[in-house]
PyMOL Python script that loads the backbone (N, CA, C, O; Angstrom):
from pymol import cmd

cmd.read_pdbstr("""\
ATOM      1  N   UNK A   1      82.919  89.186  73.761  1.00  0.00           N
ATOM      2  CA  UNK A   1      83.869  88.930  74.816  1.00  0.00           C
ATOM      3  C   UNK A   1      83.113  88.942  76.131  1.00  0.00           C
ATOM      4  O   UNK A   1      82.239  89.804  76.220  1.00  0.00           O
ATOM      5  N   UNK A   2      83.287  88.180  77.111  1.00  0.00           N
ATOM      6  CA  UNK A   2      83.155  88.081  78.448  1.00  0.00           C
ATOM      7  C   UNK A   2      83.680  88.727  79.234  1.00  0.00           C
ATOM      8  O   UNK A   2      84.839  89.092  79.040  1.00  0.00           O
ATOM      9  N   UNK A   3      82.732  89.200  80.799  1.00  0.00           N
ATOM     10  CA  UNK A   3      84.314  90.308  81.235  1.00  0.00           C
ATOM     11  C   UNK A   3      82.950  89.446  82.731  1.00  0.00           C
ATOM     12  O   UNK A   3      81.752  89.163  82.742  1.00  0.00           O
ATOM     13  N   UNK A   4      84.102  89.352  83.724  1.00  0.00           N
ATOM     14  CA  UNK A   4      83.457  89.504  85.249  1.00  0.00           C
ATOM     15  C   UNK A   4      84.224  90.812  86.080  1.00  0.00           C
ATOM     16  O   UNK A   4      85.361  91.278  86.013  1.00  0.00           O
ATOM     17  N   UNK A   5      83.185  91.107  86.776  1.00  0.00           N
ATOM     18  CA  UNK A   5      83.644  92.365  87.847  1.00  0.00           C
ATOM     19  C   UNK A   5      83.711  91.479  89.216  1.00  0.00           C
ATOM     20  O   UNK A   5      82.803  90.650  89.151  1.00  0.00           O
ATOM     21  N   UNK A   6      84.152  91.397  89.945  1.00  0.00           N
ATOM     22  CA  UNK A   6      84.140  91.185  91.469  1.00  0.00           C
ATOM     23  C   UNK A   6      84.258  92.464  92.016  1.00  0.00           C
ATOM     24  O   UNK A   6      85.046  93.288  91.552  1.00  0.00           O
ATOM     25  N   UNK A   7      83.302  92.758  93.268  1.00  0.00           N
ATOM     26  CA  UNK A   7      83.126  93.904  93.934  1.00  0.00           C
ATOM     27  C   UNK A   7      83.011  93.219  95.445  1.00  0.00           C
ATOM     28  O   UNK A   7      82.200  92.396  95.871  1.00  0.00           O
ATOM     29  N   UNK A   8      83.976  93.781  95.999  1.00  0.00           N
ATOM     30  CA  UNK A   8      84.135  93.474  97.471  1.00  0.00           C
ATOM     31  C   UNK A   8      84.947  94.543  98.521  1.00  0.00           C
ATOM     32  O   UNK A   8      86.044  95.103  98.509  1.00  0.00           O
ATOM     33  N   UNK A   9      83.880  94.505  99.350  1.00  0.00           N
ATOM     34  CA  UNK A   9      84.358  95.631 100.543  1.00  0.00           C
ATOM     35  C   UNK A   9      85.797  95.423 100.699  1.00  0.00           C
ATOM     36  O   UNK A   9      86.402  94.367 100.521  1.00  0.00           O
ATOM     37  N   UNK A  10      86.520  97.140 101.234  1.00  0.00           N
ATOM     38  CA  UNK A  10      88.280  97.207 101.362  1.00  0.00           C
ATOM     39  C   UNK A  10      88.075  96.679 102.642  1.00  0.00           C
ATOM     40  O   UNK A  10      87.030  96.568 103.284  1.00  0.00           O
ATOM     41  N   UNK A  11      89.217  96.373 102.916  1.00  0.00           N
ATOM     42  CA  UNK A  11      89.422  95.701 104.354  1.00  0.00           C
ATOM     43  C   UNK A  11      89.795  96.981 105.303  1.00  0.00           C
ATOM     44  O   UNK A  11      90.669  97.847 105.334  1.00  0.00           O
ATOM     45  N   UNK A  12      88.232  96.483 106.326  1.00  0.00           N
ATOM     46  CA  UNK A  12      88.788  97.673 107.265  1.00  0.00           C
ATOM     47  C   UNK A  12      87.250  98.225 107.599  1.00  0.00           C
ATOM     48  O   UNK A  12      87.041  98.524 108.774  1.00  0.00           O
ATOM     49  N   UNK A  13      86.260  98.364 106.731  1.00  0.00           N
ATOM     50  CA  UNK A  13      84.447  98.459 106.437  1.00  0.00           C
ATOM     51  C   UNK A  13      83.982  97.227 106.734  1.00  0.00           C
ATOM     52  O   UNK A  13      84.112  96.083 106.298  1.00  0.00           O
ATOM     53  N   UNK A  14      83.204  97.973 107.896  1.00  0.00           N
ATOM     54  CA  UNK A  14      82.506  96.730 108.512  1.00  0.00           C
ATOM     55  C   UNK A  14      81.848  96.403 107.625  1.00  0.00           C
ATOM     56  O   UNK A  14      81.323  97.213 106.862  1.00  0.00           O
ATOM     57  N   UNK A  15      81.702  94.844 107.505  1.00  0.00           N
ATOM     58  CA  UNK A  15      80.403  93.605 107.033  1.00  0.00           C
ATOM     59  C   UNK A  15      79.563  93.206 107.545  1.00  0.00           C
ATOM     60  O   UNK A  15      79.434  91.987 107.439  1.00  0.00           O
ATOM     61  N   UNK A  16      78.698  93.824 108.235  1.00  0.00           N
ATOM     62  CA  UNK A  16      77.437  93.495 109.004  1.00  0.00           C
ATOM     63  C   UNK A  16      76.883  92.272 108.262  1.00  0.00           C
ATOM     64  O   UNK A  16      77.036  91.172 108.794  1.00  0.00           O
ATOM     65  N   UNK A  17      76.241  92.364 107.059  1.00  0.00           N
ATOM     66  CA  UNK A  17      76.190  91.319 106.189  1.00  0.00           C
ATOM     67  C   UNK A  17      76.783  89.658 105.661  1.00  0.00           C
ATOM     68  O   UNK A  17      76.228  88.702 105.119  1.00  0.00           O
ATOM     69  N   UNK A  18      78.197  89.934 106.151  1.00  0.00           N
ATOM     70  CA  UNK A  18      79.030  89.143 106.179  1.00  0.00           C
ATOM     71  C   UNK A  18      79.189  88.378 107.642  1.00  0.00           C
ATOM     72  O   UNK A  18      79.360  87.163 107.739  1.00  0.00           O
ATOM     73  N   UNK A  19      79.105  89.293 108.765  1.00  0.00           N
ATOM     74  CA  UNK A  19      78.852  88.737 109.864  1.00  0.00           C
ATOM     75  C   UNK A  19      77.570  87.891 110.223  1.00  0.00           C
ATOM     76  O   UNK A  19      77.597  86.929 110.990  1.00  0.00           O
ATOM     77  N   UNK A  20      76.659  88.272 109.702  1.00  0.00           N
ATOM     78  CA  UNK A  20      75.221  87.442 109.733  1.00  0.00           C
ATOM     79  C   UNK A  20      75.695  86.128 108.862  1.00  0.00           C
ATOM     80  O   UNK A  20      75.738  85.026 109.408  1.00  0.00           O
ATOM     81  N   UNK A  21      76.032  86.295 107.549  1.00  0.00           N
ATOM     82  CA  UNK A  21      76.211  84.865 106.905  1.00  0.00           C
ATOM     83  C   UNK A  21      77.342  84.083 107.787  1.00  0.00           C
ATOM     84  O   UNK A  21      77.447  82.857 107.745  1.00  0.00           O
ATOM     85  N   UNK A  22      78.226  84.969 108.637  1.00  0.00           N
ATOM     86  CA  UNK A  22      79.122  83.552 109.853  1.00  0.00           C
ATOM     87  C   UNK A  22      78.530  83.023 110.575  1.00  0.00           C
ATOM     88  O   UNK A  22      78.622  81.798 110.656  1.00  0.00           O
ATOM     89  N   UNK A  23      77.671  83.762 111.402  1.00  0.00           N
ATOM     90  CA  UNK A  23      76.925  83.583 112.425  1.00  0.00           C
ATOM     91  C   UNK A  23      75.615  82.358 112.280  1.00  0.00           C
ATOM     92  O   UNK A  23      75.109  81.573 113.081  1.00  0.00           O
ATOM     93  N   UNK A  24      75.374  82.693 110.709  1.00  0.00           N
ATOM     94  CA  UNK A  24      74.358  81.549 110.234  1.00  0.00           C
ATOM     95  C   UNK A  24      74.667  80.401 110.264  1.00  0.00           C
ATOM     96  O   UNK A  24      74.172  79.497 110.937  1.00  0.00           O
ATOM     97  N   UNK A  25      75.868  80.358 109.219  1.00  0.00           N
ATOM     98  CA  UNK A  25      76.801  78.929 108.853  1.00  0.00           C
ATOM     99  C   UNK A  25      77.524  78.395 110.389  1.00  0.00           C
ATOM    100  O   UNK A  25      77.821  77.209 110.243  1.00  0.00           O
ATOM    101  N   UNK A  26      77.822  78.786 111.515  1.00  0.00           N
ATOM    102  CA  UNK A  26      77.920  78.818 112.757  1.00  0.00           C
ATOM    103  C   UNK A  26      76.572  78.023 113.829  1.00  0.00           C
ATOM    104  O   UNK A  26      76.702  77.402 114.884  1.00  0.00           O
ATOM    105  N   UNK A  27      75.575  78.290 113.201  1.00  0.00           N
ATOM    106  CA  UNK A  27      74.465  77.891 113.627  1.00  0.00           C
ATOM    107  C   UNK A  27      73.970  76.675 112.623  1.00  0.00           C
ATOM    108  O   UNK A  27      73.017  76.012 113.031  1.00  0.00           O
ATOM    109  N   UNK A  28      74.513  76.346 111.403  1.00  0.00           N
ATOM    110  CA  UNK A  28      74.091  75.165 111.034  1.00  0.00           C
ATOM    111  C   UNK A  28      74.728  74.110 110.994  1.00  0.00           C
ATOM    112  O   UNK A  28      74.583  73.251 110.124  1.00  0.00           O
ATOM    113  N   UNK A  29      75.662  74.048 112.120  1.00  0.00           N
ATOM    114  CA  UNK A  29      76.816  73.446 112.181  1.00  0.00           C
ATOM    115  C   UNK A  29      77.824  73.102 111.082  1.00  0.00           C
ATOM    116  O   UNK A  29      78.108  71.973 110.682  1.00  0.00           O
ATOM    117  N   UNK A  30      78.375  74.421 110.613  1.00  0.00           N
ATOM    118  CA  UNK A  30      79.720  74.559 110.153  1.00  0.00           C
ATOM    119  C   UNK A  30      80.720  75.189 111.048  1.00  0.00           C
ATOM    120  O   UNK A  30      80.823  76.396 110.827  1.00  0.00           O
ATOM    121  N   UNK A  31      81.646  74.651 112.182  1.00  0.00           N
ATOM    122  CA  UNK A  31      82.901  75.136 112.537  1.00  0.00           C
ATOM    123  C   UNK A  31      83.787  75.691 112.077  1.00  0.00           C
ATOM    124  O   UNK A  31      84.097  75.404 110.921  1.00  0.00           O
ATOM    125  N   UNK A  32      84.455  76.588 112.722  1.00  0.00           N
ATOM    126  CA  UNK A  32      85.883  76.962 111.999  1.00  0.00           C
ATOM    127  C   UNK A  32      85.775  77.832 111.245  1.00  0.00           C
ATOM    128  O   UNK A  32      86.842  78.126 110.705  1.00  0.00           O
ATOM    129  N   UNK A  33      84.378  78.781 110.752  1.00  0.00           N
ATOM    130  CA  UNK A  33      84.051  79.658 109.764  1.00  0.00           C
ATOM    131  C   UNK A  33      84.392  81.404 110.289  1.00  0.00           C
ATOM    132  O   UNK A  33      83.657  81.908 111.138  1.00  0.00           O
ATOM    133  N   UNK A  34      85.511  82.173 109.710  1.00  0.00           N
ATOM    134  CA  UNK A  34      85.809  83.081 110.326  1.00  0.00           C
ATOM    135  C   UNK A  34      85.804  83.750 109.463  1.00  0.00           C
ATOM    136  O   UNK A  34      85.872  83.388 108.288  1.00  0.00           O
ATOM    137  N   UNK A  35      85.699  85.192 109.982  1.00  0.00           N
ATOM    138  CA  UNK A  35      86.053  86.975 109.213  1.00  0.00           C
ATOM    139  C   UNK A  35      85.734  86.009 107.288  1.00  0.00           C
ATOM    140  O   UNK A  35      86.582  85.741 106.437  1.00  0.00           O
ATOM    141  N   UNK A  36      83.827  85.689 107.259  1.00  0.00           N
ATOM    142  CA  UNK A  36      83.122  85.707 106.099  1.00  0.00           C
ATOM    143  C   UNK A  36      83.319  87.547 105.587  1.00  0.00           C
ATOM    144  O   UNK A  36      83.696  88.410 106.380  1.00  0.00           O
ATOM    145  N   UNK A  37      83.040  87.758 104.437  1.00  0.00           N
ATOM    146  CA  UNK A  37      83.213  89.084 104.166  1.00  0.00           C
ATOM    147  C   UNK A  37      81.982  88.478 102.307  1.00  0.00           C
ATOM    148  O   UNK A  37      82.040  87.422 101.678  1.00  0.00           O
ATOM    149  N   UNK A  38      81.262  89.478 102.115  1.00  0.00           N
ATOM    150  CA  UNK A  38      80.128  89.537 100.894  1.00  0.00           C
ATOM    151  C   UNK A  38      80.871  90.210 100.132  1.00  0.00           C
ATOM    152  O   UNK A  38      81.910  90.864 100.225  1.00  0.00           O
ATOM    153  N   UNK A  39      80.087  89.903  99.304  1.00  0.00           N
ATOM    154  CA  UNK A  39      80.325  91.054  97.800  1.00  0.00           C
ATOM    155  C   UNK A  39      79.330  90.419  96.924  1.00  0.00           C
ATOM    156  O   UNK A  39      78.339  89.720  97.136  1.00  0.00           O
ATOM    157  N   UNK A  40      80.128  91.060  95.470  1.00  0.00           N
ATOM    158  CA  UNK A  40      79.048  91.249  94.459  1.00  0.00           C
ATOM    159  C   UNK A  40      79.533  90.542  93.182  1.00  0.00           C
ATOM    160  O   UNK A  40      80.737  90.294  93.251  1.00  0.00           O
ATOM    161  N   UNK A  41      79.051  90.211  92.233  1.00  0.00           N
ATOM    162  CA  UNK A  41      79.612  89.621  91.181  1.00  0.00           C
ATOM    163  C   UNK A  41      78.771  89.874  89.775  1.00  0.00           C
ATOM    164  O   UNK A  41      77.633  89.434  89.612  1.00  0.00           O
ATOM    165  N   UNK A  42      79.242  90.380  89.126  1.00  0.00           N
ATOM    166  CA  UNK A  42      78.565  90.899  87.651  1.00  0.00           C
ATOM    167  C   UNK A  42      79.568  90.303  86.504  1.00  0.00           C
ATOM    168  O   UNK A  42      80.790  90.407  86.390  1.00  0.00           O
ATOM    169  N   UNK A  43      78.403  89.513  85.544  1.00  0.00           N
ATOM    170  CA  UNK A  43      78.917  89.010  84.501  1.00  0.00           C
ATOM    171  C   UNK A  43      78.480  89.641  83.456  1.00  0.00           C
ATOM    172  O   UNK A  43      77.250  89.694  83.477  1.00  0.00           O
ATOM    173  N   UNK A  44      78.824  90.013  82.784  1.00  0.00           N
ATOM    174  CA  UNK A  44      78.824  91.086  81.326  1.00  0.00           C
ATOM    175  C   UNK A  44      78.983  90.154  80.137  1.00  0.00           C
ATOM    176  O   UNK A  44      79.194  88.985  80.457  1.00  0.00           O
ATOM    177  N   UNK A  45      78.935  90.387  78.964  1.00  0.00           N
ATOM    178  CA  UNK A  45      79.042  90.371  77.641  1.00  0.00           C
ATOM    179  C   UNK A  45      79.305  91.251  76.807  1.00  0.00           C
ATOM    180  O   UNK A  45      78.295  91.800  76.367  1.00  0.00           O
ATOM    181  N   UNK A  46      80.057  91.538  76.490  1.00  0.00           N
ATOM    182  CA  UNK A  46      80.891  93.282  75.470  1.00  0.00           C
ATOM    183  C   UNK A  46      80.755  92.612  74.092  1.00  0.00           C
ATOM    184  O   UNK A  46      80.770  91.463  73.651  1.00  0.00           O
ATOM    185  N   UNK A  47      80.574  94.247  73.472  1.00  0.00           N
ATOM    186  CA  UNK A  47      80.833  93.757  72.130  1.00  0.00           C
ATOM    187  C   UNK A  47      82.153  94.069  71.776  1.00  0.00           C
ATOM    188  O   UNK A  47      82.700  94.859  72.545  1.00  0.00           O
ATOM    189  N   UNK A  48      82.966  93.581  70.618  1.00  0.00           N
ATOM    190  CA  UNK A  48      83.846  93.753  70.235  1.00  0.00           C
ATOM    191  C   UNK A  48      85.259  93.026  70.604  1.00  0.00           C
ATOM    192  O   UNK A  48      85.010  92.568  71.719  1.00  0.00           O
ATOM    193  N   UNK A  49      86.086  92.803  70.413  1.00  0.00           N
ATOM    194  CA  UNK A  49      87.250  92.198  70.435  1.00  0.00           C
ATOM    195  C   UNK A  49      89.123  93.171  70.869  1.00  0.00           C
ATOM    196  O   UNK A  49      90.292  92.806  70.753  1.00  0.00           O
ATOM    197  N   UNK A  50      88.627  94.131  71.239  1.00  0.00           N
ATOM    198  CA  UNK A  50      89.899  94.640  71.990  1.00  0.00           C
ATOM    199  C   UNK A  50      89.701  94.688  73.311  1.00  0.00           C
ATOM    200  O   UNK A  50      88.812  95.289  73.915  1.00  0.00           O
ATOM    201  N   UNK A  51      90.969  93.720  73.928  1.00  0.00           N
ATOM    202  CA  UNK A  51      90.746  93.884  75.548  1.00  0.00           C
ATOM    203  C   UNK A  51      91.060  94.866  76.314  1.00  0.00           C
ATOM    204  O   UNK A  51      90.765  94.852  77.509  1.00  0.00           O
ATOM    205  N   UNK A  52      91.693  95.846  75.753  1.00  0.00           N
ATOM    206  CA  UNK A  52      92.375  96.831  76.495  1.00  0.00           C
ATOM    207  C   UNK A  52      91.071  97.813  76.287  1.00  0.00           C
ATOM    208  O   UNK A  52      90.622  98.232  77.354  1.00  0.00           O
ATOM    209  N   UNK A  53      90.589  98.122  75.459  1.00  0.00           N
ATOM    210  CA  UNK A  53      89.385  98.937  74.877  1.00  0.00           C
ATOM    211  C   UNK A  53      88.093  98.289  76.348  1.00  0.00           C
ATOM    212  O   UNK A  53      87.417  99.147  76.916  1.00  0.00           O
ATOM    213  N   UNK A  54      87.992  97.279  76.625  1.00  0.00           N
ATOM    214  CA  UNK A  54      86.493  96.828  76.991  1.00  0.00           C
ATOM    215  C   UNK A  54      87.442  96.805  78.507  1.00  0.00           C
ATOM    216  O   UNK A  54      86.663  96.648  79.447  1.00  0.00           O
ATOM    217  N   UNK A  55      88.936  96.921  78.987  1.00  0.00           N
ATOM    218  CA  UNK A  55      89.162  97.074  80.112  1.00  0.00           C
ATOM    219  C   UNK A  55      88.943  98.634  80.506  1.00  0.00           C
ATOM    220  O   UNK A  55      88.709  98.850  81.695  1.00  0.00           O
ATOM    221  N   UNK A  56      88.984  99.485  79.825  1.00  0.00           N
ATOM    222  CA  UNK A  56      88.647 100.554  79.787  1.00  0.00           C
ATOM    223  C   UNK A  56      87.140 100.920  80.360  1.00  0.00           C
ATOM    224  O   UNK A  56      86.783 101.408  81.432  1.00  0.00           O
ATOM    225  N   UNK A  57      86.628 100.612  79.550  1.00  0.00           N
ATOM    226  CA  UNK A  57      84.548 100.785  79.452  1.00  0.00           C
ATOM    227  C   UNK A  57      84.986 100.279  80.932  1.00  0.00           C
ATOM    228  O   UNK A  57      85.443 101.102  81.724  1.00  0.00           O
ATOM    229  N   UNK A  58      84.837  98.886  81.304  1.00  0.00           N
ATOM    230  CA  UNK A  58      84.545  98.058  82.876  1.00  0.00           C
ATOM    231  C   UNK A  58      85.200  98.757  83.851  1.00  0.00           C
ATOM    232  O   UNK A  58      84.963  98.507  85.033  1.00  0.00           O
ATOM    233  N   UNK A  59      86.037  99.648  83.511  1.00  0.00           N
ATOM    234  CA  UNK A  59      86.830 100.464  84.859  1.00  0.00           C
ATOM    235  C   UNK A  59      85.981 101.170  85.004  1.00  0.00           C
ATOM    236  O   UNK A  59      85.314 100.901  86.003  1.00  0.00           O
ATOM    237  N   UNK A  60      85.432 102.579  84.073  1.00  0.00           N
ATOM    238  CA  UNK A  60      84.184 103.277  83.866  1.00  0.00           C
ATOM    239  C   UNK A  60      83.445 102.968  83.979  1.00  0.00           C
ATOM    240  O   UNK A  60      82.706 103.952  83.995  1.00  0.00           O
ATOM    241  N   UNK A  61      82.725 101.895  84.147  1.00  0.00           N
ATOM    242  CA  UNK A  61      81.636 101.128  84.472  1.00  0.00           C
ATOM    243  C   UNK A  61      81.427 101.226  85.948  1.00  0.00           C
ATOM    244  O   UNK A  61      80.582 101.836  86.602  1.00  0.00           O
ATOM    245  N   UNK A  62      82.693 100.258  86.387  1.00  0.00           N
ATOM    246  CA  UNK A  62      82.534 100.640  88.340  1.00  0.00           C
ATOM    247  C   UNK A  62      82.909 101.249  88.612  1.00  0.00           C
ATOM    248  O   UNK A  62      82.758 101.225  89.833  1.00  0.00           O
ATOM    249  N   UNK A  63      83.767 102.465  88.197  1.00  0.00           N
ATOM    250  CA  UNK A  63      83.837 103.475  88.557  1.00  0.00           C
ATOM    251  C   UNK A  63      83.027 104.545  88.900  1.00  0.00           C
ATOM    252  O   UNK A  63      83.219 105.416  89.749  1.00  0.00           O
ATOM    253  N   UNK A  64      81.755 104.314  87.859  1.00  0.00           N
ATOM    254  CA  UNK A  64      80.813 105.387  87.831  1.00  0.00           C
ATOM    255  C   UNK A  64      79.557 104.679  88.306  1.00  0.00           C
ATOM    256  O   UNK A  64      78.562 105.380  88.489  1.00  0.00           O
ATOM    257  N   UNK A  65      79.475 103.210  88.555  1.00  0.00           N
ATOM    258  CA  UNK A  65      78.197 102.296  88.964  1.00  0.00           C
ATOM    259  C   UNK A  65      78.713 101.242  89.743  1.00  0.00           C
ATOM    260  O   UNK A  65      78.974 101.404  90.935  1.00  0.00           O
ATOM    261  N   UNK A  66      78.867 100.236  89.187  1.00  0.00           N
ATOM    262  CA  UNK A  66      79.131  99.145  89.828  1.00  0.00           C
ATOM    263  C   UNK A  66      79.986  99.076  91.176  1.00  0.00           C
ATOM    264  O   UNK A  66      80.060  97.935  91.631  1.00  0.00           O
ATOM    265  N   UNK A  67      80.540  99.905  91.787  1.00  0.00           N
ATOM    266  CA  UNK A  67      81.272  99.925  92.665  1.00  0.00           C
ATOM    267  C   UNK A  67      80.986 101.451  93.118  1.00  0.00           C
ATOM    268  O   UNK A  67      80.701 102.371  92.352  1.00  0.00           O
ATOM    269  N   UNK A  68      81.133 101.533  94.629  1.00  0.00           N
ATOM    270  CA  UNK A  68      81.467 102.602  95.274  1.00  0.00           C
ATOM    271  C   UNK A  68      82.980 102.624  95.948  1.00  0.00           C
ATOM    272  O   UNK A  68      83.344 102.346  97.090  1.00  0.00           O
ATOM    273  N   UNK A  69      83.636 103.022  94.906  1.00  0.00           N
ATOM    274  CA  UNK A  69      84.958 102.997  95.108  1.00  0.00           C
ATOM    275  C   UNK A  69      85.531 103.496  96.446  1.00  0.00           C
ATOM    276  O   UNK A  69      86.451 102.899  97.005  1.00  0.00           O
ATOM    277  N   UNK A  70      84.871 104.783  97.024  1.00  0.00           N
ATOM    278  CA  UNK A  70      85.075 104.697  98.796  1.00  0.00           C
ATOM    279  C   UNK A  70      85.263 103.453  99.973  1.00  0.00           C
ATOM    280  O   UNK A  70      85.952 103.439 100.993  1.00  0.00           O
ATOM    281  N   UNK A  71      84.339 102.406  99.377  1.00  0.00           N
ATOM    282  CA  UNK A  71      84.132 101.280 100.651  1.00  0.00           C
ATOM    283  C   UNK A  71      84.443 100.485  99.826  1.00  0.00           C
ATOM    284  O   UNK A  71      85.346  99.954 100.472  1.00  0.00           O
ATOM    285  N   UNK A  72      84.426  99.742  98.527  1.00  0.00           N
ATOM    286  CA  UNK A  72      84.823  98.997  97.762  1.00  0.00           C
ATOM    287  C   UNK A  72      86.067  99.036  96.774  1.00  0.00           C
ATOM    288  O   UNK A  72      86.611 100.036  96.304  1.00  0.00           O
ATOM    289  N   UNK A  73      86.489  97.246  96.509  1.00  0.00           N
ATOM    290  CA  UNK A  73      88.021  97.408  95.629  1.00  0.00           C
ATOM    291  C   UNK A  73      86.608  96.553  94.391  1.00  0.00           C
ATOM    292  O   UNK A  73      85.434  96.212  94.536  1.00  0.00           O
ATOM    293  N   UNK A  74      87.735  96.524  93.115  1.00  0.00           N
ATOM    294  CA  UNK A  74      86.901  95.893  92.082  1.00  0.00           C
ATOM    295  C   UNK A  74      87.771  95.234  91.410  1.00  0.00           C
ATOM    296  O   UNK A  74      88.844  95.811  91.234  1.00  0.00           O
ATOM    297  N   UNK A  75      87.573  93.596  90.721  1.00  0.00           N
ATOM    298  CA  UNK A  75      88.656  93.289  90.662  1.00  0.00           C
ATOM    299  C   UNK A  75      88.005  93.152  88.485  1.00  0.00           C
ATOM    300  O   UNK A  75      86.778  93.159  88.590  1.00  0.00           O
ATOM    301  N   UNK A  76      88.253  93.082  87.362  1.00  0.00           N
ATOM    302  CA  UNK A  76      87.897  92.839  85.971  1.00  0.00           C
ATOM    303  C   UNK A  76      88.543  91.309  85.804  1.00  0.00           C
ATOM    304  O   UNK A  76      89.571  91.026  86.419  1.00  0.00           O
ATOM    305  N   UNK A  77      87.912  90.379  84.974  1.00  0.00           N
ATOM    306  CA  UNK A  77      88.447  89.446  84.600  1.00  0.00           C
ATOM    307  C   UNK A  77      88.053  89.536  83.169  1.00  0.00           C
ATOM    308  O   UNK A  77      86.851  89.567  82.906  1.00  0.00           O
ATOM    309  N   UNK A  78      88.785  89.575  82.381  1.00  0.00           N
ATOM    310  CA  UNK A  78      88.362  89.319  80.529  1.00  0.00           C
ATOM    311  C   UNK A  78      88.143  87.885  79.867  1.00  0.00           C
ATOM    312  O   UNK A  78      89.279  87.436  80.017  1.00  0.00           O
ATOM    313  N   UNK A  79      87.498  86.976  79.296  1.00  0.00           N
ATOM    314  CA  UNK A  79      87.855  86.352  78.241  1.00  0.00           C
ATOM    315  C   UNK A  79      86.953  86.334  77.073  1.00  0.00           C
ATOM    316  O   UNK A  79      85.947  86.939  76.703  1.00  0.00           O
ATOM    317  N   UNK A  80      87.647  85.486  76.687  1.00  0.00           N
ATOM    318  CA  UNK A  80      87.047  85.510  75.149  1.00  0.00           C
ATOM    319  C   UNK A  80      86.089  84.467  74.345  1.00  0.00           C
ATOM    320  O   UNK A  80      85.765  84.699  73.180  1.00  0.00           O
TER     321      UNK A  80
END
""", "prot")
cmd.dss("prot")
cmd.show_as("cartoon", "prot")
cmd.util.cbc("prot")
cmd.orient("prot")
């Protein structure tokens, strides 16, 4: 099974990071580019075939790694 994590700052934590990539795309003439915000993206491969089971592990996963749940939300996507 396939699983993606999206990891992206809560709204409200500055994006220093995110402000540099506006400021860039701003400078290579793209207009109109506002409040950019980064993150992270992890694609996995699980073994086994229960989704509720491997939604489990991936919560524990960024819960305990992939995410710093203080400054970050995390979003799981499953398929198969």
């Amino acid at each position: 099974m396939k699983a993606r994590v999206i990891v992206t700052l809560k709204s409200g934590v500055l994006d220093p990071q995110g402000q540099a990539i506006e400021g860039s795309l701003k400078g290579l003439g793209f207009p109109g580019v506002a409040n950019v915000r980064q993150g992270k993206v992890f694609d996995l491969n699980l073994e086994g075939t229960d989704e509720s089971e491997a939604r489990s592990r991936l919560t524990s996963m960024c819960d305990k790694l992939l995410a710093n749940t203080v400054i970050e939300n995390y979003t799981i996507e499953i398929s198969n």
